[in-house]
VMD Tcl script that builds the backbone (N, CA, C; Angstrom):
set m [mol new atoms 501]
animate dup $m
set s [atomselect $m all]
$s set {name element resname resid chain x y z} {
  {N N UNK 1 A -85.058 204.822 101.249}
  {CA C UNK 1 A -86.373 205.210 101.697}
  {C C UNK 1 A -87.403 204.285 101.072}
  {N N UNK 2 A -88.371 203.403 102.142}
  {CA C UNK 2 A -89.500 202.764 101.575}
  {C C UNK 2 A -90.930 204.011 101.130}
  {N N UNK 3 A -91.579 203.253 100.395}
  {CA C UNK 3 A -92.957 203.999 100.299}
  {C C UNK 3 A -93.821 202.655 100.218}
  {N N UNK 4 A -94.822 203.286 100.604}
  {CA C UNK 4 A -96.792 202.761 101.244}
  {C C UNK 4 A -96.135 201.204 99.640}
  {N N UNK 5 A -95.801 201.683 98.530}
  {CA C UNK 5 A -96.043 200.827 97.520}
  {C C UNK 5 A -94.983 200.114 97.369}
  {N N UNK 6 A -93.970 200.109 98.210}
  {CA C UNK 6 A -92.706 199.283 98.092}
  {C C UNK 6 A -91.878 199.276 96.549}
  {N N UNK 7 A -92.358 200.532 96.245}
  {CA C UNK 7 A -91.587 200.795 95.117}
  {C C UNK 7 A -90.061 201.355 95.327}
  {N N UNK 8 A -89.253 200.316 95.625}
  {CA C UNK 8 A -87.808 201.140 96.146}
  {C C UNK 8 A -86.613 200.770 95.238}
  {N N UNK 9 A -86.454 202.301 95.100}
  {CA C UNK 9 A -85.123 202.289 93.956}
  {C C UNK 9 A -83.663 201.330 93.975}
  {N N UNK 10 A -83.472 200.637 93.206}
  {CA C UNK 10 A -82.209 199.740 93.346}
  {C C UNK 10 A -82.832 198.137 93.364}
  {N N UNK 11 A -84.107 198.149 94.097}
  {CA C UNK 11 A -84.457 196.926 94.675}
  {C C UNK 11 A -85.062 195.933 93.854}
  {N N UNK 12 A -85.544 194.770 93.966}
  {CA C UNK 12 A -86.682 193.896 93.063}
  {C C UNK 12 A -87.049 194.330 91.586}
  {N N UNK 13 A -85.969 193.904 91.172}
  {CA C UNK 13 A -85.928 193.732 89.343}
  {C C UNK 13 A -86.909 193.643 89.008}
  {N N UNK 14 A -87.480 194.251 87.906}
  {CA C UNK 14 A -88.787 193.446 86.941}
  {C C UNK 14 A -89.910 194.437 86.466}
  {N N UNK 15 A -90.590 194.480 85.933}
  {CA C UNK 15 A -91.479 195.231 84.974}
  {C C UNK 15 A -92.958 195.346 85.888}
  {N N UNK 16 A -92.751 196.909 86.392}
  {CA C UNK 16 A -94.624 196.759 87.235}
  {C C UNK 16 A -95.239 197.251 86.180}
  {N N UNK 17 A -96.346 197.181 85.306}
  {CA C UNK 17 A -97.513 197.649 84.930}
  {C C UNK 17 A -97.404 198.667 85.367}
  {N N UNK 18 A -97.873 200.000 85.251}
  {CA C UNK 18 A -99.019 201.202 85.659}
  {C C UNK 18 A -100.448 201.501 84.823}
  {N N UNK 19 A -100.994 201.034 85.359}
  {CA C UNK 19 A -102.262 200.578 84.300}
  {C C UNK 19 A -103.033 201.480 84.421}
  {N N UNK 20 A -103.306 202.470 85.981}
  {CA C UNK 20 A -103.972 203.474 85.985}
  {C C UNK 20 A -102.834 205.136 86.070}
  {N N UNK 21 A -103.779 206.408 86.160}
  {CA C UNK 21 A -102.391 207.503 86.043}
  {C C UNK 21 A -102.104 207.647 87.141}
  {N N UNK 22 A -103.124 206.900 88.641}
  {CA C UNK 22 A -102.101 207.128 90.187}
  {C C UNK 22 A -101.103 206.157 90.131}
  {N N UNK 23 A -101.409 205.271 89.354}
  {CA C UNK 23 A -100.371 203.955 89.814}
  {C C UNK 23 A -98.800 205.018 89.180}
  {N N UNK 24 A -98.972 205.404 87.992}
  {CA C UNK 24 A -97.736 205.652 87.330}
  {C C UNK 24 A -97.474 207.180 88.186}
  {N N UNK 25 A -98.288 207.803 88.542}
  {CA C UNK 25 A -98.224 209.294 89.725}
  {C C UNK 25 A -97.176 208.551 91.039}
  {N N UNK 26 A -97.947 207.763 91.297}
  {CA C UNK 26 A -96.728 206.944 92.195}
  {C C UNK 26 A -95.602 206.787 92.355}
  {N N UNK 27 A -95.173 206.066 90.863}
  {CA C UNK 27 A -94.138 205.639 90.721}
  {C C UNK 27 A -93.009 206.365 90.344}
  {N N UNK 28 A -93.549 208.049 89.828}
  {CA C UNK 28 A -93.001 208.883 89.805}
  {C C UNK 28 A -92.223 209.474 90.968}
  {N N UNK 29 A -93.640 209.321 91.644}
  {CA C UNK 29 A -93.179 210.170 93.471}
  {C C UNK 29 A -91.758 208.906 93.940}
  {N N UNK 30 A -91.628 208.178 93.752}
  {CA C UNK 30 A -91.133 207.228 94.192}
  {C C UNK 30 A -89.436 207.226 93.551}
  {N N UNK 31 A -89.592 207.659 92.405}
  {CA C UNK 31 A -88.360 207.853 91.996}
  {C C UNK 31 A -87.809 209.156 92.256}
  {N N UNK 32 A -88.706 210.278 91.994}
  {CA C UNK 32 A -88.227 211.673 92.886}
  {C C UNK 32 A -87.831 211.529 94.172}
  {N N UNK 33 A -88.218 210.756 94.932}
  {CA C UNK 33 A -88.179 211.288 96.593}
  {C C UNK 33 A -86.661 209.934 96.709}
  {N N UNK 34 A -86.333 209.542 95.702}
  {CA C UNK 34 A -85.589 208.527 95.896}
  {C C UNK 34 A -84.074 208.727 95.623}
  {N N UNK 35 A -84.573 208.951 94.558}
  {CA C UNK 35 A -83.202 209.888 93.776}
  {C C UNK 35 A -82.256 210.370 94.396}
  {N N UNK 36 A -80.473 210.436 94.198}
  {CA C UNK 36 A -79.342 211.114 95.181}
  {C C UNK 36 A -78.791 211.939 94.313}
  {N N UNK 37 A -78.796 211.611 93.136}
  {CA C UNK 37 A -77.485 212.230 92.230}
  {C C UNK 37 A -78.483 212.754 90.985}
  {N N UNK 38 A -79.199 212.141 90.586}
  {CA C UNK 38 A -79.722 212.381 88.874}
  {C C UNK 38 A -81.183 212.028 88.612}
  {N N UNK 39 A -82.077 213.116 87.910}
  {CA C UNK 39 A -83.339 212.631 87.490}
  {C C UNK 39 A -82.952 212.907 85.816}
  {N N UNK 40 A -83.666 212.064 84.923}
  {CA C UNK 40 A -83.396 212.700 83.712}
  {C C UNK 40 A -84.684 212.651 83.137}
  {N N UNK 41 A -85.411 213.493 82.884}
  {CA C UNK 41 A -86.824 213.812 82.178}
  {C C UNK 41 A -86.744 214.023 81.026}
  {N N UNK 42 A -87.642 213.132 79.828}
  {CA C UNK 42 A -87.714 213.502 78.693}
  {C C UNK 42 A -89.297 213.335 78.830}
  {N N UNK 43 A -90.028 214.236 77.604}
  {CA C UNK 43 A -90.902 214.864 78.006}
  {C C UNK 43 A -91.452 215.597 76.447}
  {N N UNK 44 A -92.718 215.278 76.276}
  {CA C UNK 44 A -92.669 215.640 75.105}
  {C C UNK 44 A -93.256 217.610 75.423}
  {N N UNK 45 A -94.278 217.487 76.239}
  {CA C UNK 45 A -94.854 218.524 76.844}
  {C C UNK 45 A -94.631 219.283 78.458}
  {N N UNK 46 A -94.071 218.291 79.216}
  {CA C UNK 46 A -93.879 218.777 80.295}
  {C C UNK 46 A -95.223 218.584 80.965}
  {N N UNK 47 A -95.647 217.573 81.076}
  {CA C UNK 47 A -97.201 217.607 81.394}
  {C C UNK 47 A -97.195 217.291 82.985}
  {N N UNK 48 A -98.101 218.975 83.246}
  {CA C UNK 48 A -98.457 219.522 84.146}
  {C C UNK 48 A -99.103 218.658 85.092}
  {N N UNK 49 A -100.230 217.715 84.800}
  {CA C UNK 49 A -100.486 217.272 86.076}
  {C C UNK 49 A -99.632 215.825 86.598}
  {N N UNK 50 A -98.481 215.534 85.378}
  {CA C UNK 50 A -97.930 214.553 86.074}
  {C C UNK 50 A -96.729 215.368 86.761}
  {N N UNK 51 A -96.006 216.207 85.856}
  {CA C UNK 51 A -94.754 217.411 86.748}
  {C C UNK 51 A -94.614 218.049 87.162}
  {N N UNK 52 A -96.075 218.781 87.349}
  {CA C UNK 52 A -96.160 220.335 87.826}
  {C C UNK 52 A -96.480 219.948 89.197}
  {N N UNK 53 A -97.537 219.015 89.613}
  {CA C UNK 53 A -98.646 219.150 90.448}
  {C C UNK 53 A -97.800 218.980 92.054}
  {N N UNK 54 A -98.640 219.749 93.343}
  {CA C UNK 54 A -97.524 220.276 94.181}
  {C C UNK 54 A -96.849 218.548 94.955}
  {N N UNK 55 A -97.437 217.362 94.757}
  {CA C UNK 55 A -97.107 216.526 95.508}
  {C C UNK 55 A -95.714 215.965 94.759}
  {N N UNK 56 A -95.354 216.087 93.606}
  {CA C UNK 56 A -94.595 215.638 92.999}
  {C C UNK 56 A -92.998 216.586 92.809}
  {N N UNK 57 A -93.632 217.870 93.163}
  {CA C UNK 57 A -92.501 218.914 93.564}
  {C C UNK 57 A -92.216 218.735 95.382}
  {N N UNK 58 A -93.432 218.218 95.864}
  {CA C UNK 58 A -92.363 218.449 97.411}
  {C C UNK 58 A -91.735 216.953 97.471}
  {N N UNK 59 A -91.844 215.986 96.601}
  {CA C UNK 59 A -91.432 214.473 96.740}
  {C C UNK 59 A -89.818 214.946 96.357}
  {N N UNK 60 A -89.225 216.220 95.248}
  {CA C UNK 60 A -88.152 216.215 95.232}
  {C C UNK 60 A -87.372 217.257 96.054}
  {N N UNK 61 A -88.190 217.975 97.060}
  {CA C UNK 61 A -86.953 218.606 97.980}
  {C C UNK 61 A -86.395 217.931 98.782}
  {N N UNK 62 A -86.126 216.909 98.987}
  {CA C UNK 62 A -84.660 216.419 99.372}
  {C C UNK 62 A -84.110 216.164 98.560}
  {N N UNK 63 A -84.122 215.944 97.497}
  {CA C UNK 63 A -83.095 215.895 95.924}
  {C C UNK 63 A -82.562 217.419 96.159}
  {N N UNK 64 A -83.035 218.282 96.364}
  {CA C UNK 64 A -81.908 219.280 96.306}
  {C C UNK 64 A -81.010 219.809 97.729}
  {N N UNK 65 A -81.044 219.061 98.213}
  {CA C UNK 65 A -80.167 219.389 99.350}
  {C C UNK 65 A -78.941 218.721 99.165}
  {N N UNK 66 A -78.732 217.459 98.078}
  {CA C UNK 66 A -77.572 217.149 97.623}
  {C C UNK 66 A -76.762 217.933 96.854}
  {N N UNK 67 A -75.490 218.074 97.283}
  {CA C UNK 67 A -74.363 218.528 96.944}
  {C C UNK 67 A -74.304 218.922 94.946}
  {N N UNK 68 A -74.145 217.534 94.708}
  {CA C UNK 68 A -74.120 217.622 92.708}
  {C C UNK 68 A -75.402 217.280 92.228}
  {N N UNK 69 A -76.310 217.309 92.657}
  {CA C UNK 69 A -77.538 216.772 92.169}
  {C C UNK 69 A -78.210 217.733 91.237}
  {N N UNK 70 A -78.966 216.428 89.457}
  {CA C UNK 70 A -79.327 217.533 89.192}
  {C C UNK 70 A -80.625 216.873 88.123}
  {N N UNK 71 A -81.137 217.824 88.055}
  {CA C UNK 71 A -82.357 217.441 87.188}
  {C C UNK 71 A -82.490 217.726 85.592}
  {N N UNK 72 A -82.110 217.046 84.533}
  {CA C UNK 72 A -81.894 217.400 83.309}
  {C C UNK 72 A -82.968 216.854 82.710}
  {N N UNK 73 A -83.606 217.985 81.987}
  {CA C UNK 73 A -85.031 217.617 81.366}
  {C C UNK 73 A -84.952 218.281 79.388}
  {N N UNK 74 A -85.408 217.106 79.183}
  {CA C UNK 74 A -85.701 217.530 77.538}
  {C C UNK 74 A -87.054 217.531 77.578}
  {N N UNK 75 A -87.310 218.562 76.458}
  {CA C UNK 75 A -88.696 218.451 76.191}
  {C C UNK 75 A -88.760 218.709 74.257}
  {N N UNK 76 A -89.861 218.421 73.661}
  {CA C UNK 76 A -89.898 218.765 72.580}
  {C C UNK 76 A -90.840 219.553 72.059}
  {N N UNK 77 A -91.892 219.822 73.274}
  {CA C UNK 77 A -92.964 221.022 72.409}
  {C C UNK 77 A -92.893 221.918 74.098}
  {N N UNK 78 A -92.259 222.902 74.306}
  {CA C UNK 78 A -92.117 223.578 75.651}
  {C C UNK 78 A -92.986 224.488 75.293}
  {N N UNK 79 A -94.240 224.818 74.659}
  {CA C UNK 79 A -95.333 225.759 74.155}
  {C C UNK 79 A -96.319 225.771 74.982}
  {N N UNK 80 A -96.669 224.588 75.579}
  {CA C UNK 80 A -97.832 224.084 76.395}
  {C C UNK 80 A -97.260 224.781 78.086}
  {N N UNK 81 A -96.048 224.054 78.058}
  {CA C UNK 81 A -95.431 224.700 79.461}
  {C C UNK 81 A -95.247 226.123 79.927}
  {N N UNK 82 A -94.647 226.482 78.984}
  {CA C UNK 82 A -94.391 227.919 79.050}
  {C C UNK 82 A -95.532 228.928 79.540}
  {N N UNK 83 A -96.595 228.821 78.535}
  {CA C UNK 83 A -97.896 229.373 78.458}
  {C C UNK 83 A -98.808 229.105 79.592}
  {N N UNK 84 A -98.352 227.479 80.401}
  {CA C UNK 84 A -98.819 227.676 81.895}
  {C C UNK 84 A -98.062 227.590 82.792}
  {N N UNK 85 A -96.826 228.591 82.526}
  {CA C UNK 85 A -96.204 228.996 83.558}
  {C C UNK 85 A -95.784 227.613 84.718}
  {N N UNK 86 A -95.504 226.795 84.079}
  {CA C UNK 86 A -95.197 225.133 84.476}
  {C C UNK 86 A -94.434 225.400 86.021}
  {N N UNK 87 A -94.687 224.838 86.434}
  {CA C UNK 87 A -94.262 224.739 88.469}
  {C C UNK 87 A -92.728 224.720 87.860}
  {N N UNK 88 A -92.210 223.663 87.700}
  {CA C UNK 88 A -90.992 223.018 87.451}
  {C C UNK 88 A -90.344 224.177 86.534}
  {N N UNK 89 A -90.682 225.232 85.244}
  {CA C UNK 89 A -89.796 226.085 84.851}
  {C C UNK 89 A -89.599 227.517 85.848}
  {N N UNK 90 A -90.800 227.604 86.714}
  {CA C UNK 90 A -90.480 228.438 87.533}
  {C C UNK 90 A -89.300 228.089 88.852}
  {N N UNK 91 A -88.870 226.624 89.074}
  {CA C UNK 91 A -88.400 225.969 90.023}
  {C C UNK 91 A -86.542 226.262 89.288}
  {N N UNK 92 A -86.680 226.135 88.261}
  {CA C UNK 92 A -85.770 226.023 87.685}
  {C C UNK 92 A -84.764 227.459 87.291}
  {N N UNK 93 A -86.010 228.592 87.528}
  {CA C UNK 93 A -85.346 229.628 88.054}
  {C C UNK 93 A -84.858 230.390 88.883}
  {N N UNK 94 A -85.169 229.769 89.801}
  {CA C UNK 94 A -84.842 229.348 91.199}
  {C C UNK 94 A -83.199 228.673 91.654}
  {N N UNK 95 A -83.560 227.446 91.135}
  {CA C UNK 95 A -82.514 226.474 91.088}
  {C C UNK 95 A -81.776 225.874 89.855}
  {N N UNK 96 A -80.697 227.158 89.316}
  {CA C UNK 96 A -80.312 227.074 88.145}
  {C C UNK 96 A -78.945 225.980 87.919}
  {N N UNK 97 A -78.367 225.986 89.155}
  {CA C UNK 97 A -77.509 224.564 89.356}
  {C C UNK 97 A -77.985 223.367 89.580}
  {N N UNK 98 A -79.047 223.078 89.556}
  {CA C UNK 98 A -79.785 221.949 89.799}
  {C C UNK 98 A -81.049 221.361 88.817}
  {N N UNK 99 A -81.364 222.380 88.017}
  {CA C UNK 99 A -82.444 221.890 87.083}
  {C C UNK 99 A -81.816 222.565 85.316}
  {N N UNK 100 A -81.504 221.586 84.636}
  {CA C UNK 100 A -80.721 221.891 83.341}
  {C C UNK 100 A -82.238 221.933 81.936}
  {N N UNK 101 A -82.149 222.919 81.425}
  {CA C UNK 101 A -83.600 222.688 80.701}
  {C C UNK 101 A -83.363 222.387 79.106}
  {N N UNK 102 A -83.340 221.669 78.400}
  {CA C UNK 102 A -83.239 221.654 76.925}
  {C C UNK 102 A -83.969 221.931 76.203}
  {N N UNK 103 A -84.787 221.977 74.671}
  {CA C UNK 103 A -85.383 221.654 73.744}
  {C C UNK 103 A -84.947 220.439 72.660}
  {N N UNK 104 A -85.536 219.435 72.797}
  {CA C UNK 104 A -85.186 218.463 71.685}
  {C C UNK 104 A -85.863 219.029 70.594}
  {N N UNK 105 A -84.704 218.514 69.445}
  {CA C UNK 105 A -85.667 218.652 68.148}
  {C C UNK 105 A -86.747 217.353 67.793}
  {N N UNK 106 A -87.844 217.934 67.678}
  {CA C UNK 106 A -88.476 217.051 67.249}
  {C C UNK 106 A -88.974 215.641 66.484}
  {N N UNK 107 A -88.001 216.185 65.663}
  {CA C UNK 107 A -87.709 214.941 64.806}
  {C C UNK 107 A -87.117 213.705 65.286}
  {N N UNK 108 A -86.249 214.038 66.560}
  {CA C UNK 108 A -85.727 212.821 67.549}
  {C C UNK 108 A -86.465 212.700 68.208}
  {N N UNK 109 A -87.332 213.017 68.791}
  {CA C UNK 109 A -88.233 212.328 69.697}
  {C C UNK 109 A -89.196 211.628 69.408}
  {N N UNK 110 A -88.939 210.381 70.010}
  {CA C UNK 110 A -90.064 209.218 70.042}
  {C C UNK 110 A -91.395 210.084 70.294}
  {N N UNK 111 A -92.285 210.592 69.741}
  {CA C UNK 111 A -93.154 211.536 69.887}
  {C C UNK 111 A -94.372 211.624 71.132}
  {N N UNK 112 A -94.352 210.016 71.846}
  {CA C UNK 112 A -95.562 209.505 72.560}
  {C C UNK 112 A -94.901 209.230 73.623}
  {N N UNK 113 A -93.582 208.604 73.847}
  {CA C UNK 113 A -92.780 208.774 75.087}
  {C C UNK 113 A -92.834 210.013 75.955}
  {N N UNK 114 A -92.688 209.013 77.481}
  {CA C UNK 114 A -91.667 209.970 78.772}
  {C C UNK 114 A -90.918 209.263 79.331}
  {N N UNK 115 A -89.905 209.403 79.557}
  {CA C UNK 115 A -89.109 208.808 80.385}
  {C C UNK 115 A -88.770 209.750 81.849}
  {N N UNK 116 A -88.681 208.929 83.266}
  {CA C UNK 116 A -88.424 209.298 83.727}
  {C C UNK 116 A -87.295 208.477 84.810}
  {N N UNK 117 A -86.029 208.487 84.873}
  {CA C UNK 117 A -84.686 208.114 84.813}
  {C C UNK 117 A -84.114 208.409 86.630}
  {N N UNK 118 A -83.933 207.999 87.243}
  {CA C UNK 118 A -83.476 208.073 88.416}
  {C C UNK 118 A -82.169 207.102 88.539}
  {N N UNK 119 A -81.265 208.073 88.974}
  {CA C UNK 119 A -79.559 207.623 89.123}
  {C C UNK 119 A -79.129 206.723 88.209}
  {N N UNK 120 A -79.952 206.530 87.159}
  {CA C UNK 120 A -79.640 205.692 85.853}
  {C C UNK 120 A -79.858 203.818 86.300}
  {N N UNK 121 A -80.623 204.047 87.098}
  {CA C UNK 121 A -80.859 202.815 87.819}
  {C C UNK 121 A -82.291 202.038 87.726}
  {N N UNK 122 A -83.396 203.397 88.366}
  {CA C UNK 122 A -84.762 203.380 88.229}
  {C C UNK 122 A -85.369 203.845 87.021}
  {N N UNK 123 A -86.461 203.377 86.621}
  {CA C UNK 123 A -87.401 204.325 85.581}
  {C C UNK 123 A -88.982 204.288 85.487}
  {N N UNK 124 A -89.739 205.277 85.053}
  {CA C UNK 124 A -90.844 204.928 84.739}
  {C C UNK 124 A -90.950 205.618 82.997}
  {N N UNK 125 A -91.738 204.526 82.440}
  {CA C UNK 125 A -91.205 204.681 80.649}
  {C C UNK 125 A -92.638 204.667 80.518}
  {N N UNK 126 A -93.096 205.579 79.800}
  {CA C UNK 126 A -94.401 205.485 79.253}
  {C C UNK 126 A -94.230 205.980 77.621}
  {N N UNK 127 A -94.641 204.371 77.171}
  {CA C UNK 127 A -94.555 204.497 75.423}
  {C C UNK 127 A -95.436 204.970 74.824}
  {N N UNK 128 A -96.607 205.023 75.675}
  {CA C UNK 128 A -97.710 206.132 74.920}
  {C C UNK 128 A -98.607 206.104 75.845}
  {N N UNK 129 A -99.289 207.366 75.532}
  {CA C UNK 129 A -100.435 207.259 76.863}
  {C C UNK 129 A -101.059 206.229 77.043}
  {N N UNK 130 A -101.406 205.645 78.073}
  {CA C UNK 130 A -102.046 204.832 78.964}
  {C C UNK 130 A -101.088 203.646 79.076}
  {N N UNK 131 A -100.171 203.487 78.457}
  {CA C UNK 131 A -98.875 202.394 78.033}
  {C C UNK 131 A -98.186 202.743 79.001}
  {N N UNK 132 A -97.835 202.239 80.376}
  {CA C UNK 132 A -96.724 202.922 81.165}
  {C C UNK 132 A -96.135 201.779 81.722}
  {N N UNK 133 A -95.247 201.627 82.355}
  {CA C UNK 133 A -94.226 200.724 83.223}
  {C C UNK 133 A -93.098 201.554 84.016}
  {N N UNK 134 A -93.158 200.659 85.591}
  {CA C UNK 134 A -91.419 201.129 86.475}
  {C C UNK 134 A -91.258 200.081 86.136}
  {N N UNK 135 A -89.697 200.059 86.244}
  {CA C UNK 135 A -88.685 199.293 86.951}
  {C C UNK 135 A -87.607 199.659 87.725}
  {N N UNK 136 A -87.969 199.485 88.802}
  {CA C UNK 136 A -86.652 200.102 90.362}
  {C C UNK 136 A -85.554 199.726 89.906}
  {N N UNK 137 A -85.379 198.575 89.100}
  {CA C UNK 137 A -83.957 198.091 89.400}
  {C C UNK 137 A -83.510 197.704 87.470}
  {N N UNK 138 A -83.577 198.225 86.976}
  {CA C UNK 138 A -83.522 198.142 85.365}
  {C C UNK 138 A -81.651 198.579 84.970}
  {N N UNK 139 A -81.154 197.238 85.076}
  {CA C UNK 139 A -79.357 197.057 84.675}
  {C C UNK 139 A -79.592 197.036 82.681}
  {N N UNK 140 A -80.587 196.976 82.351}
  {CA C UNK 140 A -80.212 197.132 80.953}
  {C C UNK 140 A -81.225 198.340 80.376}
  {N N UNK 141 A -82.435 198.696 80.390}
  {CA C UNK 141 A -82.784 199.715 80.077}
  {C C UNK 141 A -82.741 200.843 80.331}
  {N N UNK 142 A -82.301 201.014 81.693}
  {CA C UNK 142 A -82.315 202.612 82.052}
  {C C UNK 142 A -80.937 203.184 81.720}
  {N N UNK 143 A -80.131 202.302 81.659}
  {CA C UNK 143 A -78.645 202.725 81.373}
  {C C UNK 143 A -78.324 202.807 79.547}
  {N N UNK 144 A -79.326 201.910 78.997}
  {CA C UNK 144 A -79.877 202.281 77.489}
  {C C UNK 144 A -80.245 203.528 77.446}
  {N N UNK 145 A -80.786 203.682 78.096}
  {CA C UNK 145 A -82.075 205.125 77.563}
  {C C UNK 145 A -81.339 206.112 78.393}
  {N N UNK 146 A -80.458 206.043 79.194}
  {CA C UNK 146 A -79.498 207.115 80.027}
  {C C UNK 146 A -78.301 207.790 78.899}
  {N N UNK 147 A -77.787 206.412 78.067}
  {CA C UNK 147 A -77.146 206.954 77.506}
  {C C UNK 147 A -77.752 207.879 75.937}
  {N N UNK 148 A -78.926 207.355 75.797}
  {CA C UNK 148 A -79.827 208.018 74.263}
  {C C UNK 148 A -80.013 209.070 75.075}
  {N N UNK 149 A -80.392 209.555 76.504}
  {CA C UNK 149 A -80.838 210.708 76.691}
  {C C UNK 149 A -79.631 211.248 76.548}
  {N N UNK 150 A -78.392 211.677 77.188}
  {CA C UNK 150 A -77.307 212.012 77.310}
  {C C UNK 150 A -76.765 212.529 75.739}
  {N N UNK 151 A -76.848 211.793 74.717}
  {CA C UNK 151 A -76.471 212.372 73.756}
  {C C UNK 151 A -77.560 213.108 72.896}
  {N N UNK 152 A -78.897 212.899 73.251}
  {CA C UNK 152 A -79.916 213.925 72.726}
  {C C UNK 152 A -79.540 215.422 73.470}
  {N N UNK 153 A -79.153 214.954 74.589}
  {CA C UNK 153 A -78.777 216.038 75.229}
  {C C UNK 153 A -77.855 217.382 74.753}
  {N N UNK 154 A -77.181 216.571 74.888}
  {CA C UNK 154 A -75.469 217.144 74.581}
  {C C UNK 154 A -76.375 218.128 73.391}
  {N N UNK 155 A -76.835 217.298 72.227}
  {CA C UNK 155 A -77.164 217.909 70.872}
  {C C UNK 155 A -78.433 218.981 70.845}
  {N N UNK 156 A -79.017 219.030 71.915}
  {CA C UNK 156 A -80.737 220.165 71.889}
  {C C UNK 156 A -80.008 221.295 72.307}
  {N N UNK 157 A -80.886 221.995 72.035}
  {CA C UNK 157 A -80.285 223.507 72.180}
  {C C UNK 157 A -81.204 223.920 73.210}
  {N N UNK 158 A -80.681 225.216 73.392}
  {CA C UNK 158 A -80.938 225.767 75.228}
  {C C UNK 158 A -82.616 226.356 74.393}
  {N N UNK 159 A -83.007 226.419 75.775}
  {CA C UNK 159 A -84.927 226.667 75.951}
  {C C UNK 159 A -84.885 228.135 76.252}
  {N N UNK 160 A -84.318 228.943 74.486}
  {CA C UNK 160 A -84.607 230.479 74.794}
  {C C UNK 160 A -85.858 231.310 75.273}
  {N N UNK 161 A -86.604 230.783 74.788}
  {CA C UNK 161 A -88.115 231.137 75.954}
  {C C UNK 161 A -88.128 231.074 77.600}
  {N N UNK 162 A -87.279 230.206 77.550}
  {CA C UNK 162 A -86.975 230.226 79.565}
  {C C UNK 162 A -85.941 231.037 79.595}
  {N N UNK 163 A -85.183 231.379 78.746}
  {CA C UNK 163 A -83.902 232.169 79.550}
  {C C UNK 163 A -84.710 233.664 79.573}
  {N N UNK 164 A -85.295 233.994 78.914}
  {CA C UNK 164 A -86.386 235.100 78.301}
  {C C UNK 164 A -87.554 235.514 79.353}
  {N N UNK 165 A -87.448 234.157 79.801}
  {CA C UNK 165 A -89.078 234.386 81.061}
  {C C UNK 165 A -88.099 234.472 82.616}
  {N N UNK 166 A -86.751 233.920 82.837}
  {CA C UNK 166 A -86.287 234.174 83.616}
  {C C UNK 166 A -85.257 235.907 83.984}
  {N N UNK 167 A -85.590 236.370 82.831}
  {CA C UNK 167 A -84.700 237.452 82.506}
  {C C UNK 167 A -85.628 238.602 83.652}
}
mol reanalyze $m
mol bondsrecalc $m
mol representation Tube
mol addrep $m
């Protein structure tokens, strides 16, 4: 699938800037609506107007009409989310085979990072606010940071406040 910005997953190697927050809103939509198999969100807050907001939730319903597809998100302060009832933790109770929720401990998290990880192929990496970059086609970083997410993973413990709000 193309978009208006020719941001297409797999394709044209190389480092775009996102210099403003539509450019990197973009590039988000672009990897959601792109995505077949895997998003992996790390996340310090879950921030609402880049994850919550409704254009960025309908960019991933065709991600869930796939078969194994799934959305695994760390976060490290889920306080902010919770308390506004975040689009995406309500989505997730919904779609409990498809959206996996963690808590990182804090102390591992790069504190100013997000990553956002598509089929371990695409990404948009923001090292600190206003610091952002995609790359559609990233053979050495996203499969870096696929595998650091993966074992932060494995190691965070489940987001008892969501099992609590889904109860």
């Amino acid at each position: 699938m193309a978009t208006e910005s020719g941001l297409i997953l797999g394709q044209a190697s190389g480092i775009i800037r996102l210099n403003t927050r539509d450019a990197q809103q973009e590039a988000d939509l672009a990897l959601a609506s792109q995505a077949r198999r895997q998003l992996l969100l790390l996340s310090r807050d879950l921030d609402i107007t880049r994850f919550g907001n409704q254009t960025w939730l309908e960019a991933l319903k065709p991600f869930w009409h796939g078969r194994d597809t799934v959305l695994r998100i760390l976060i490290s302060h889920p306080e902010t989310a919770l308390a506004q009832s975040h689009p995406l933790l309500v989505l997730a109770h919904r779609l409990t085979s498809h959206i996996h929720i963690r808590k990182l401990d804090p102390d591992l998290y790069p504190a100013e990072e997000s990553w956002l990880i598509a089929d371990g192929l695409g990404l948009v990496r923001e090292q600190k606010p206003g610091m952002a970059y995609a790359d559609m086609r990233s053979l050495a970083t996203a499969p870096e940071l696929t595998e650091r997410f993966n074992t932060w993973f494995q190691h965070a413990s489940d987001l008892t406040e969501l099992r609590n709000l889904m109860l």
